[in-house]
C-alpha positions as CSV (number, residue, x, y, z in Angstrom):
1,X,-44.0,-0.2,-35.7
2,X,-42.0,-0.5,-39.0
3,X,-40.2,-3.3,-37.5
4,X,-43.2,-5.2,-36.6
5,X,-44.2,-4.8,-40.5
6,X,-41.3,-6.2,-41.5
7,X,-41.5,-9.2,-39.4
8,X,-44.6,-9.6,-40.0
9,X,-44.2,-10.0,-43.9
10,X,-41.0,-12.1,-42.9
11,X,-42.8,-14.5,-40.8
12,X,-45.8,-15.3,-43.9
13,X,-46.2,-18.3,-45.2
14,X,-46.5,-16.2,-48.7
15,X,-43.2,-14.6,-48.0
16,X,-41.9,-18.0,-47.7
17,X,-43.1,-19.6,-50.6
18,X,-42.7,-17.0,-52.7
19,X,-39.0,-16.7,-51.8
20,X,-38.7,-20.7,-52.4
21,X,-40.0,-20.2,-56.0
22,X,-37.4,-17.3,-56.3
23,X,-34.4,-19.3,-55.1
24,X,-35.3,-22.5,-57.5
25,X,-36.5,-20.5,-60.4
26,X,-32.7,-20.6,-62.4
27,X,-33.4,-24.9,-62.2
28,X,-37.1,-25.2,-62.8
29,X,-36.9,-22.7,-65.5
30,X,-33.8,-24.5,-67.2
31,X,-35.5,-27.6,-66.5
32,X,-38.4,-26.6,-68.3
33,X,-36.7,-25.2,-71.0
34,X,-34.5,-28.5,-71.3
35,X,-37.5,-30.5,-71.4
36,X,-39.3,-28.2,-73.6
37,X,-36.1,-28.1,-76.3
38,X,-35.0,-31.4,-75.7
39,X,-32.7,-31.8,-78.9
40,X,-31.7,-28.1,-77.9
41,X,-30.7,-29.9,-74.4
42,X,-29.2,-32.9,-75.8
43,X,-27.1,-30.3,-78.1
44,X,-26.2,-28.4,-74.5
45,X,-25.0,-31.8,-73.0
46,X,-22.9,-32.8,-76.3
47,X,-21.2,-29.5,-76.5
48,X,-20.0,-29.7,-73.1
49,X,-18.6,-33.2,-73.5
50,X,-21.8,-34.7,-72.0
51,X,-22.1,-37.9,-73.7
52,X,-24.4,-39.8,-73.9
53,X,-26.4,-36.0,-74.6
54,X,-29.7,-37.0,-74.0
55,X,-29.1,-39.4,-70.9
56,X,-27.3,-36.3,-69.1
57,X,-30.1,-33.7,-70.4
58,X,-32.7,-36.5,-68.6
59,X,-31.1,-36.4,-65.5
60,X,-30.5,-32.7,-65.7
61,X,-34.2,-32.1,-66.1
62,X,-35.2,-34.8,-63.3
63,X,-32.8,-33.2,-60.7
64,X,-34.2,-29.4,-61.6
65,X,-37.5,-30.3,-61.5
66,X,-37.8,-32.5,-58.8
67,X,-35.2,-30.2,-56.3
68,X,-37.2,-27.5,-56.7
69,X,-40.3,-29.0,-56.3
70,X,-39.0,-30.5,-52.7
71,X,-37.8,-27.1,-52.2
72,X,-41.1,-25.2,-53.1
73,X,-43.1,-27.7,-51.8
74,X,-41.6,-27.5,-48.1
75,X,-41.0,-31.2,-48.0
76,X,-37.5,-33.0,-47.9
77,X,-36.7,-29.4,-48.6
78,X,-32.6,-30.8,-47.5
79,X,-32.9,-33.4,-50.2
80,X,-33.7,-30.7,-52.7
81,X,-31.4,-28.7,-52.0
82,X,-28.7,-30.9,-51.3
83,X,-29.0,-32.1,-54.8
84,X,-29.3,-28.7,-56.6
85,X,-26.0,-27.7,-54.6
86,X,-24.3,-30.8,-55.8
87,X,-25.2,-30.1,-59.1
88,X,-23.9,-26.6,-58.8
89,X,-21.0,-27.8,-57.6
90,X,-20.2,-30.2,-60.6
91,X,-21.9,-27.0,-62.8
92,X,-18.7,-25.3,-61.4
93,X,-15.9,-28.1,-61.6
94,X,-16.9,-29.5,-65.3
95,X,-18.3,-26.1,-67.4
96,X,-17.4,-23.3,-65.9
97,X,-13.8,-24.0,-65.3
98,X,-12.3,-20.5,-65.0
99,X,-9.1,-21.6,-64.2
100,X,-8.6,-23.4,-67.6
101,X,-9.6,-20.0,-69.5
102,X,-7.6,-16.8,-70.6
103,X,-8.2,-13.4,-70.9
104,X,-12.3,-12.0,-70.8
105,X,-13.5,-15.2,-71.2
106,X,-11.9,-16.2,-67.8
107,X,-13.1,-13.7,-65.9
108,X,-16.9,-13.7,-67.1
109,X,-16.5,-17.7,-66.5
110,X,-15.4,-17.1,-62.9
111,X,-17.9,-14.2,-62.2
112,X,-20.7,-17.1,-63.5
113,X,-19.1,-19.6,-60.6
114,X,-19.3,-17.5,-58.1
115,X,-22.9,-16.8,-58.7
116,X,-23.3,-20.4,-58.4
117,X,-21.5,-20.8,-55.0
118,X,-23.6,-17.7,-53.8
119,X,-26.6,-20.2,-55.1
120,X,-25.4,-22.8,-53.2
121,X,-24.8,-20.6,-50.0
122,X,-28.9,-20.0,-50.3
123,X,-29.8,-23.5,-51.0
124,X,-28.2,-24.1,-47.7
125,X,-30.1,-21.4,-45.7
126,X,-33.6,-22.6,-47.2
127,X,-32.3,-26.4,-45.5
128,X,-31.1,-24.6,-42.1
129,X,-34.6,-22.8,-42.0
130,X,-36.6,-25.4,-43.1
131,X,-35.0,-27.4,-40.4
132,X,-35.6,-24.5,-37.9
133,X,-39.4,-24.6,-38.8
134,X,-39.6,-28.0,-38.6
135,X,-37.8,-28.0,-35.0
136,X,-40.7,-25.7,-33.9
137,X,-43.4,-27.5,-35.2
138,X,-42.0,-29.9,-33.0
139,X,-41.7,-28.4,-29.9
């Protein structure tokens, strides 16, 4: 009986969406907040190297928002997540280069990338089971 509970819950539509809002929340948020602050986002992209600032805090806001509307939204949710991963990806090979840092700073650094490849690894799943669903709506 407790299994059929659980799958049940699993199996919502609210489950669903609300897990799709959980997953994008770090890049809607940021892109929010980027918008929002947008000197404070410029200043972000500038300190990083990022130049020009407010051309790369543009697109960083476009690609937030608009992944993880695809993704919430249960359309092109692939395209959405695709393009969060790749950004997570450059996030990782550009700022948080670990391997170019000593001591605690290192280490903090790396434990940040890996959160973003475990972020990755989820943006994935929400593309296979998207993909799923949209194979049984098919059938």
């Amino acid at each position: 009986m407790g299994e059929e509970i659980i799958r049940t819950i699993l199996m919502s539509r609210t489950t669903s969406f609300v897990a799709r809002v959980l997953l994008t929340l770090p890049f809607w948020s940021n892109g929010l907040m980027k918008l929002f602050d947008f000197s404070g986002g410029v200043a972000e992209m500038e300190h990083f190297g990022f130049l020009p600032g407010a051309a790369f805090n543009l697109a960083t806001i476009i690609v937030h928002l608009a992944g993880s509307a695809l993704i919430v939204s249960g359309r092109w949710v692939w395209l959405g997540a695709g393009a969060l991963g790749i950004f997570n990806a450059l996030t990782i090979l550009l700022v948080h280069r670990f391997w170019a840092m000593e001591g605690h700073q290192s280490v903090v650094t790396l434990y940040t990338a890996e959160e973003h490849i475990g972020m990755i690894g989820g943006l994935i799943l929400v593309s296979i089971l998207a993909a799923r669903g949209e194979a049984t709506t098919r059938s």
